[in-house]
C-alpha positions as CSV (number, residue, x, y, z in Angstrom):
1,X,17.1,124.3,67.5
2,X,15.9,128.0,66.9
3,X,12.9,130.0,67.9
4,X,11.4,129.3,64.8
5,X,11.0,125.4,65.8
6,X,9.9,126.2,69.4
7,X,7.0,128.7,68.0
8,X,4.0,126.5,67.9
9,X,4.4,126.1,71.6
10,X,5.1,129.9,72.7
11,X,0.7,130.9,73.0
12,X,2.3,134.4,73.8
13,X,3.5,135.0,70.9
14,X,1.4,133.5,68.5
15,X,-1.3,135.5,70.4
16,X,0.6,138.3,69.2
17,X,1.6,137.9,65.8
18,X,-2.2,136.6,65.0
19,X,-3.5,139.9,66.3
20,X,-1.2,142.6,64.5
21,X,-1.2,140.8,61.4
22,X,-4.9,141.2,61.2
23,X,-4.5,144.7,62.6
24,X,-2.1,145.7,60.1
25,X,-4.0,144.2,57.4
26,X,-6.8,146.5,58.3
27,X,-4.7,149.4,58.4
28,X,-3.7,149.2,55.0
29,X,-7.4,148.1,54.3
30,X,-9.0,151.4,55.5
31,X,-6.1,153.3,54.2
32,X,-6.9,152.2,50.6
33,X,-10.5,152.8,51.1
34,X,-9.4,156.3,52.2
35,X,-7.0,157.0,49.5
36,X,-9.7,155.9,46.8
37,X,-11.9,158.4,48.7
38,X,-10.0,161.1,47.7
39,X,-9.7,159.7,44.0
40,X,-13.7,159.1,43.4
41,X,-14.1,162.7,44.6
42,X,-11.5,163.9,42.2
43,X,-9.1,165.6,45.5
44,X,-5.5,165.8,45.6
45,X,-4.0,164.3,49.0
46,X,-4.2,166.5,51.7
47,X,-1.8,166.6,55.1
48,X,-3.3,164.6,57.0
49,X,-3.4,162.0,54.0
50,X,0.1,162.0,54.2
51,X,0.8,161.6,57.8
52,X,-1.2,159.0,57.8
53,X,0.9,157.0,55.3
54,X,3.9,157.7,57.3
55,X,2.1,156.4,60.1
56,X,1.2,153.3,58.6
57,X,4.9,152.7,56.9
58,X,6.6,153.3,60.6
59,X,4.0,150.8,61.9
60,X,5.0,148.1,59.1
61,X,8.5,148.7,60.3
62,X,7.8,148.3,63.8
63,X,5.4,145.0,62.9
64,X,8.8,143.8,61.1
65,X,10.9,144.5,64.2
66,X,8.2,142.9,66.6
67,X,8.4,139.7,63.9
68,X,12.3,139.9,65.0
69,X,11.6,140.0,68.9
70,X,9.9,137.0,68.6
71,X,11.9,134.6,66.1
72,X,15.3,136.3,66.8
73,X,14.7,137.6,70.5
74,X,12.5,134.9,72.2
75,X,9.3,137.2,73.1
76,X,6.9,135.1,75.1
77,X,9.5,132.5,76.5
78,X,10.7,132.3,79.7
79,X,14.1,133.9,79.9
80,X,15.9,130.2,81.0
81,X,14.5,128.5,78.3
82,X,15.1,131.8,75.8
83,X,19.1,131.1,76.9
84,X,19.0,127.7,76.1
85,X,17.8,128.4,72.6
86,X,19.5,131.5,71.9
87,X,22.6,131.9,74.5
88,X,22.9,134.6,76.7
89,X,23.5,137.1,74.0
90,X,20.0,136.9,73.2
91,X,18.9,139.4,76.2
92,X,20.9,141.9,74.3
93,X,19.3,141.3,71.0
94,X,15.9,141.0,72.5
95,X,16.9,144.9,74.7
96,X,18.0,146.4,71.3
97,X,15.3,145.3,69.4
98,X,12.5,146.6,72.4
99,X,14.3,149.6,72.3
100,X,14.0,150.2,68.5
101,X,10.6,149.2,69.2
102,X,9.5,151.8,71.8
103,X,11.2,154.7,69.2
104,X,8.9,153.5,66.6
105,X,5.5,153.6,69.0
106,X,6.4,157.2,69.9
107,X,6.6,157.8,66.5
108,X,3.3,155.9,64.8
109,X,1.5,157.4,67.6
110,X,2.2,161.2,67.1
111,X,2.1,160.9,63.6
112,X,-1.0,159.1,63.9
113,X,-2.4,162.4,66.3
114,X,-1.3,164.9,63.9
115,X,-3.5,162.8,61.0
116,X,-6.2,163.7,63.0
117,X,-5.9,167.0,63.6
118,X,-5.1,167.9,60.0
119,X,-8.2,166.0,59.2
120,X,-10.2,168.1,62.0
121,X,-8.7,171.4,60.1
122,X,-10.1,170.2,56.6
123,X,-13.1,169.9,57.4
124,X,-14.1,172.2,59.7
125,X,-12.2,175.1,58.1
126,X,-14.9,178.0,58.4
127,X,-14.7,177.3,62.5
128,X,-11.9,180.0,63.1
129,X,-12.1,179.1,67.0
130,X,-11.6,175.6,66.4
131,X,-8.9,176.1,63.8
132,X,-7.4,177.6,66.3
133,X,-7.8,175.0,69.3
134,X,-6.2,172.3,66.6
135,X,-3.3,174.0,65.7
136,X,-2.4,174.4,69.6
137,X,-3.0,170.7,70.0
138,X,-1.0,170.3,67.0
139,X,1.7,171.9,68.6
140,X,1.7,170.2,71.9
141,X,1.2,167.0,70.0
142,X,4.8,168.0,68.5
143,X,6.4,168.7,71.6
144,X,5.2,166.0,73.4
145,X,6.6,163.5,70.7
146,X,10.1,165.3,70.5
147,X,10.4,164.9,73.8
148,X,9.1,161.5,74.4
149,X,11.2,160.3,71.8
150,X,14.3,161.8,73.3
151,X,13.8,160.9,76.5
152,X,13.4,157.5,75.4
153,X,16.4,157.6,73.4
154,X,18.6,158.8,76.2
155,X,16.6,156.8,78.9
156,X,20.0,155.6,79.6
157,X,24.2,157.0,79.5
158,X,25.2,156.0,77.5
159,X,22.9,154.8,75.1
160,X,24.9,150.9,74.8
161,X,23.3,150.2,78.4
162,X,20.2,150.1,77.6
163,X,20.9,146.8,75.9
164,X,24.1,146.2,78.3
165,X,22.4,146.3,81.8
166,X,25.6,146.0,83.2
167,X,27.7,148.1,81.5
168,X,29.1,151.4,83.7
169,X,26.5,154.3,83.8
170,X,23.4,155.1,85.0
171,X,19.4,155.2,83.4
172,X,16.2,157.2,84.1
173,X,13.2,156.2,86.3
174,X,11.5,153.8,84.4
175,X,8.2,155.1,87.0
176,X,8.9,158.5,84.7
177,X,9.4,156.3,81.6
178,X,6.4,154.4,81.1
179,X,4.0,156.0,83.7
180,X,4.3,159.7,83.5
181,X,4.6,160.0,79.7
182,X,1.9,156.7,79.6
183,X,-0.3,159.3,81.6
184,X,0.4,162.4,79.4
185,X,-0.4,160.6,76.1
186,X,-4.1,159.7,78.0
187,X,-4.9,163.0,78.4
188,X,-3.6,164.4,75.3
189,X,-5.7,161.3,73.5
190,X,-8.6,162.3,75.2
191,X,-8.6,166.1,74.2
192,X,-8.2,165.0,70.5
193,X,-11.0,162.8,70.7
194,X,-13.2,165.1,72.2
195,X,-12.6,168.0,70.5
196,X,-15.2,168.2,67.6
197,X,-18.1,166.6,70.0
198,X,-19.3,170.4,70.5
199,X,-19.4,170.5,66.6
200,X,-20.4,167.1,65.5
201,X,-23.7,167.3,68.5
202,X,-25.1,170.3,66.8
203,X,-25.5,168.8,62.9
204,X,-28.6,167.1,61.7
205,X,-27.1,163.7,60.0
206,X,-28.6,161.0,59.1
207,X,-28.6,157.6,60.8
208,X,-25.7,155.7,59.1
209,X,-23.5,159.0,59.7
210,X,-24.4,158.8,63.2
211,X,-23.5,155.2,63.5
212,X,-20.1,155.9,62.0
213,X,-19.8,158.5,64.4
214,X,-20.5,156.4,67.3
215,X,-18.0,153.6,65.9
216,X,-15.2,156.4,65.6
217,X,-15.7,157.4,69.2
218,X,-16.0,154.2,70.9
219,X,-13.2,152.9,68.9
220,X,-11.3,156.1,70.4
221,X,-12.2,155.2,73.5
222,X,-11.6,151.9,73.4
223,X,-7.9,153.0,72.5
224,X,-7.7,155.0,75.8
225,X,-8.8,151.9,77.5
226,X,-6.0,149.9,76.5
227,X,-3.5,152.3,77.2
228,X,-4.6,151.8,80.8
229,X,-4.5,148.5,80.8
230,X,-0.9,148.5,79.9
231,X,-0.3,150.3,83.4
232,X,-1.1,147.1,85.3
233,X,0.8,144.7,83.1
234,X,3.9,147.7,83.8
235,X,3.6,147.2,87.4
236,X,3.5,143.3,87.1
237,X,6.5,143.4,84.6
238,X,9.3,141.0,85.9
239,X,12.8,142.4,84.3
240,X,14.4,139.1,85.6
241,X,12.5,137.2,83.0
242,X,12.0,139.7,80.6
243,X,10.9,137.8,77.7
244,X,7.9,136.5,79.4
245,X,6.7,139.2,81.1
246,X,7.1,141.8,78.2
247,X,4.4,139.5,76.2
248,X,1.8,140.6,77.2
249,X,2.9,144.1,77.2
250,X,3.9,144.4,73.9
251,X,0.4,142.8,72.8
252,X,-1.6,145.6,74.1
253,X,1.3,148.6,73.3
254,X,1.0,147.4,69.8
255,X,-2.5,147.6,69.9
256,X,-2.8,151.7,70.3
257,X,-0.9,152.6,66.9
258,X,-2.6,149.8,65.0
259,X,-6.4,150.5,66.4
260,X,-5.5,154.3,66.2
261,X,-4.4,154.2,62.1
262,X,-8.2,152.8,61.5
263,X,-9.6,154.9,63.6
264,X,-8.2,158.0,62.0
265,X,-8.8,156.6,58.4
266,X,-12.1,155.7,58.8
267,X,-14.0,159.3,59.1
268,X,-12.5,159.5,55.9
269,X,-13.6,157.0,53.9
270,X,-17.4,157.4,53.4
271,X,-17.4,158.1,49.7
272,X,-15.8,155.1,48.8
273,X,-18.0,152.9,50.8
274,X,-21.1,155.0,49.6
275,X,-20.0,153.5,46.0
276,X,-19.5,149.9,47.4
277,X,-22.7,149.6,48.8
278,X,-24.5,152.0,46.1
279,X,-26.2,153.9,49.6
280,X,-26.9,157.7,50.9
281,X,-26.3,156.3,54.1
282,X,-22.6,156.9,54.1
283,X,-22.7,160.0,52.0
284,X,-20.6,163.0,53.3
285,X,-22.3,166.0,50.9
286,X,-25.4,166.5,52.5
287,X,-25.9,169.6,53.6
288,X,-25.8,170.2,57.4
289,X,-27.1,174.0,57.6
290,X,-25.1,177.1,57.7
291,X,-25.5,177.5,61.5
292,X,-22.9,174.9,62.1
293,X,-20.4,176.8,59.3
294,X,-19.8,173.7,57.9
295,X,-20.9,172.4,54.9
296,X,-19.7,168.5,54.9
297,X,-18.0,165.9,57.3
298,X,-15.7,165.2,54.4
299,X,-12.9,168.2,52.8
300,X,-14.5,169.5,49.6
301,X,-12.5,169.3,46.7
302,X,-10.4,172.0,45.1
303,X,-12.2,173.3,41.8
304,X,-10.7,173.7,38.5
305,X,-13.2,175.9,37.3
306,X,-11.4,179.2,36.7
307,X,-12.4,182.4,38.8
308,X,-14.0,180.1,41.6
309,X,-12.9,179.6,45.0
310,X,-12.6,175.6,44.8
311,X,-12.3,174.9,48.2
312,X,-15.9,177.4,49.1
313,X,-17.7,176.0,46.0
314,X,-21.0,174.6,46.4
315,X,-21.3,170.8,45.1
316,X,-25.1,169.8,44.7
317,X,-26.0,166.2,44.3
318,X,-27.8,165.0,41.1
319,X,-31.4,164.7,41.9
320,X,-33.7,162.2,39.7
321,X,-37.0,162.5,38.6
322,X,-39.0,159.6,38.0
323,X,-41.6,161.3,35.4
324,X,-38.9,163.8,34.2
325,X,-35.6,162.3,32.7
326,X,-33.1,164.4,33.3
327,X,-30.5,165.5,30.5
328,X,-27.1,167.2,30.2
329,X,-27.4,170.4,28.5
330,X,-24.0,171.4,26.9
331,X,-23.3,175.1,26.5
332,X,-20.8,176.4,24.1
333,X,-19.3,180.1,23.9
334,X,-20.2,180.0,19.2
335,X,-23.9,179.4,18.4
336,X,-25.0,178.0,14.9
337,X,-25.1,180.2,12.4
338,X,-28.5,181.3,10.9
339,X,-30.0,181.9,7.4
340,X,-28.6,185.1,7.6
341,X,-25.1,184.7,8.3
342,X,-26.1,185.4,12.2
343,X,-25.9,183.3,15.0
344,X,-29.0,182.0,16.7
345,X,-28.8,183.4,20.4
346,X,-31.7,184.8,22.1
347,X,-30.9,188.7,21.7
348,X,-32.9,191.1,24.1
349,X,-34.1,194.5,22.5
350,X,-35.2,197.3,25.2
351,X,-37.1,200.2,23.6
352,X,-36.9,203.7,25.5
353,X,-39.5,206.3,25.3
354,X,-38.7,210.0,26.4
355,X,-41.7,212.2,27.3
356,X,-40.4,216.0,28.2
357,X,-43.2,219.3,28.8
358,X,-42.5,222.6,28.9
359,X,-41.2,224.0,32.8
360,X,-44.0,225.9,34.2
361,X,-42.7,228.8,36.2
């Protein structure tokens, strides 16, 4: 018998498997919507394009490795009934794979932060002062993922005991390991979050930008949420029986990366909904005055027009008439030639006339 023929009876994890499965599906879902974003507007990927894909491809790996935990390490079985399928040598497959685990959410997550800064520095370039307050959470979104992820790696010395609970050595607080960094990345979540509401409150948008706005935000929140939730199923944790009690835990720790990839793709993606659904309500190029410095919720793309600024060009929206078709005019730098051997361009003559009198003196 394996885990594999015990799975229809462990609700744990088919709880969990059902709900990042259709997570990561979505992931990849907005993250195509986005990526064509950028290709109906004619943009290259940007930074926080690309963080975003690493995001996702760390997540897939950790999805893979949670896949392992439960048909390889028993997740959601008691640990008794866990050793009678496995043997005891499955508590130290289960340990190594929760460890690999916990490197890979420290990881999805800060990527995931940085995507979302980047994306706060493309659009909102003009604002110097915000530039600014980004790149400094940028940078303390760097540091606190170094050292998270170190301090995760080395909870214990050596490193074997983390998956060898009895081997000779010593590990960290796990109060400190789950708790005060839990804590840290709450707060730091927050700012993020919060830090273009100053911004976003003073444009005049219409209503289907406003609802995406308040589906971004209450998604965010949501996501801050659930990383408080997973405090009380820390404090109820049972190592004796760790296969059971880290169920649950896993369920809503796999929830933040997963929740926080759409929510950082979706900001991103109204052009290509706009041309789904063939409506101005998800369009990102109306203008939103100059007082705000910004000229769209979406990066504007680079021009290949020589001698302009791409990134500071104008882009105007086609306007129809309903009386007046309107027609492409194409201009060319040789006119036809004439009768006369000339070519037939509008030529402006000016005449001068100079009128002089004698000085009187």
């Amino acid at each position: 018998m394996s885990f594999v023929d015990t799975f229809h009876r462990n609700d744990g994890a088919k709880m969990d498997l059902a709900v990042e499965t259709t997570l990561l599906f979505l992931d990849y879902f907005t993250l195509g919507l986005r990526l064509w974003s950028r290709r109906l507007r004619r943009t290259g990927l940007q930074g926080s394009d690309w963080l975003i894909i690493a995001a996702t491809t760390v997540m897939t790996a950790r999805y893979s490795i949670s896949l392992c935990l439960i048909f390889q390490g028993g997740l959601g079985m008691h640990i008794g009934e866990a050793f009678a399928i496995g043997g005891t040598g499955v508590l130290t497959t289960f340990l190594k794979l929760v460890y690999a685990v916990d490197l890979m959410w420290i990881t999805t997550c800060t990527l995931t932060k940085l995507a979302v800064l980047f994306f706060y520095i493309e659009v909102f370039y003009i604002k110097n002062k915000f530039i600014r307050l980004c790149y400094v959470a940028v940078a303390v979104s760097i540091a606190y993922g170094i050292a998270s992820f170190f301090h995760f790696a080395f909870y214990c010395t050596p490193v074997k005991k983390s998956w060898y609970p009895t081997m000779p050595g010593h590990c960290g607080d796990d109060n400190v390991k789950y708790l005060m960094w839990g804590s840290v990345d709450i707060v730091l979540d927050a700012i993020i979050i919060c830090l273009p509401v100053p911004i976003l409150s003073s444009l005049q948008l219409p209503i289907g930008k406003k609802l995406g706005l308040v589906f971004v935000f209450g998604l965010g929140l949501s996501i801050l949420a659930i990383m408080g939730v997973r405090f009380k199923f820390y404090k109820e944790m049972d190592l004796t029986d760790a296969t059971y009690s880290l169920s649950s835990m896993a369920l809503f720790a796999a929830l933040v990366p997963l929740l926080g990839i759409i929510n950082a793709n979706i900001p991103a993606i109204p052009p290509a909904l706009q041309h789904i659904f063939k409506s101005n309500a998800f369009a990102t190029q109306k203008g939103v005055g100059s007082s705000t410095g910004v000229s769209s919720l979406a990066p504007q793309p680079w021009s290949n027009k020589k001698g302009v600024s791409g990134r500071f060009e104008s882009e105007f929206e086609r306007l129809s008439d309903p009386d007046i078709p309107l027609v492409n005019v194409q201009g060319g730098t040789q006119g036809n030639r004439d009768s006369n051997g000339g070519n037939s361009k509008i030529q402006v003559t000016t005449n001068w006339r100079v009128q002089s009198s004698p000085r009187k003196f």
